[in-house]
C-alpha positions in Angstrom: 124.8 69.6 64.3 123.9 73.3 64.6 123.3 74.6 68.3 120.3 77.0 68.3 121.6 80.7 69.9 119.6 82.7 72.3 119.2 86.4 71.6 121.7 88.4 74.3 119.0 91.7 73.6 116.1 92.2 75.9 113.5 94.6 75.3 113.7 97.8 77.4 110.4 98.8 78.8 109.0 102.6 77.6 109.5 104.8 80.4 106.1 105.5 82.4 105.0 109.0 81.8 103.2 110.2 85.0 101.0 113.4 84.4 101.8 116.5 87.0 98.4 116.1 88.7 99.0 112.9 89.6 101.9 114.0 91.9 100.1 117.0 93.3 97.5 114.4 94.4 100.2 112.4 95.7 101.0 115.2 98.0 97.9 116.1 98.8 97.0 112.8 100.1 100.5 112.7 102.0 99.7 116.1 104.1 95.9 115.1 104.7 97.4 111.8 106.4 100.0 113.7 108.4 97.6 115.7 110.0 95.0 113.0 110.3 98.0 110.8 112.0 100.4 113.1 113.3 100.1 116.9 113.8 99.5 117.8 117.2 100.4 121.2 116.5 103.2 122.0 114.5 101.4 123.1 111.1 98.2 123.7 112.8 97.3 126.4 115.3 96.1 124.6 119.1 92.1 125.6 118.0 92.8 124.3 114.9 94.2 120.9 115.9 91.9 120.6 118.8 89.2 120.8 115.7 90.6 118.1 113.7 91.2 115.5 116.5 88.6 115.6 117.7 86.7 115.3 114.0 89.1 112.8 113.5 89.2 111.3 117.1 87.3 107.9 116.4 89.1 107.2 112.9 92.4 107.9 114.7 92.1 104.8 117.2 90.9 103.1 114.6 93.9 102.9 112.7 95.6 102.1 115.7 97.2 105.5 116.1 97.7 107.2 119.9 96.3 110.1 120.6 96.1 111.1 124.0 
C-alpha cells in the first residue's frame, strides 16, 4: 500500500512593494501626532506652541493626554 507524500515546498509570498509617498505620509502623520501629543517646545518656538495647545487643547484631554 502506497503512503500519499506531502509536498516539503511552500509558496513564498511576493514581496509588498510600498510606493515612496506612502512613507512620506507615514511621517507626516508621525510629526503631526508628536506635536499634537507631545511638543511643549522643543520643535516649536513658546508663541508657536502656546498656538497649537491651545487649538488643540480640548482634543488633547480627549485622548487622555496631560497637558498642564
Amino acid at each position: 500500500m502506497a503512503v500519499p507524500t506531502r509536498s516539503t515546498t511552500a509558496a513564498v509570498p511576493a514581496p509588498l512593494a510600498v510606493p515612496v509617498w506612502a512613507y512620506a505620509l507615514v511621517a507626516c502623520a508621525l510629526l503631526a501626532l508628536y506635536v499634537l501629543l507631545q511638543d511643549n517646545g522643543a520643535l516649536l518656538t513658546a508663541s508657536q506652541a502656546s498656538w497649537v495647545h491651545e487649538v488643540t487643547h480640548d482634543a488633547r484631554h480627549a485622548l487622555g493626554v496631560p497637558c498642564h
